[in-house]
Residue, then its C-alpha position, 0 to 999 in steps of 0.5 A: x036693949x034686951x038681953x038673953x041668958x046662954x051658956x057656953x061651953x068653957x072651952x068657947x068661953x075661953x076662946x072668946x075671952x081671948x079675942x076680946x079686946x081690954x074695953x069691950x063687952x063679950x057681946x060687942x066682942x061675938x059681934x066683931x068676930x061675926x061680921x069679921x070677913x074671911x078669905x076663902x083660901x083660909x076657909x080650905x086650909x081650916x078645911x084640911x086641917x081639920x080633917x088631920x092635914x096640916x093644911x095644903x096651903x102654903x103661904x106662897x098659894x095662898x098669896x097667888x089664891x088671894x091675888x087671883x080673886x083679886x084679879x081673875x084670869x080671863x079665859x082663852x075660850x071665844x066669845x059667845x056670838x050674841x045672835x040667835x045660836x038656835x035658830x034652824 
């Protein structure tokens, strides 16, 4: 396998160290953490607290965003007819 050289940052380094688990390589750990799925909803919360807030969402909304997703409402708009809607 080839391998390449990169330096990190301590504070980087440090956060790395932490998600990794007692058999694992950094490499095995970056892979992990990068193919980990993430919910949206905690993509917006990590959005507002980075701009200061301490986040909008609270554990209630996020309940309800993630169970939206999992089920959408439908909407109260007809149905598009599937004829020729511009025909003159």
């Amino acid at each position: 396998m080839t391998r390449k050289t990169v330096s990190l940052d301590v504070d980087v380094y440090r956060k790395i160290k932490h998600r990794q688990t007692v058999h694992e390589s950094i490499s095995a750990t970056l892979r992990r953490v990068l193919e980990e799925e993430k919910d949206p909803a905690d993509y917006l919360d990590e959005l507002f607290r980075d701009f200061g807030g301490k986040g909008v969402m609270t554990d209630d909304g996020l309940a309800r965003a993630r169970s939206r997703q999992a089920n959408p409402p439908r909407s109260l708009r007809p149905a598009r007819s599937q004829g020729n809607a511009h025909a003159a």
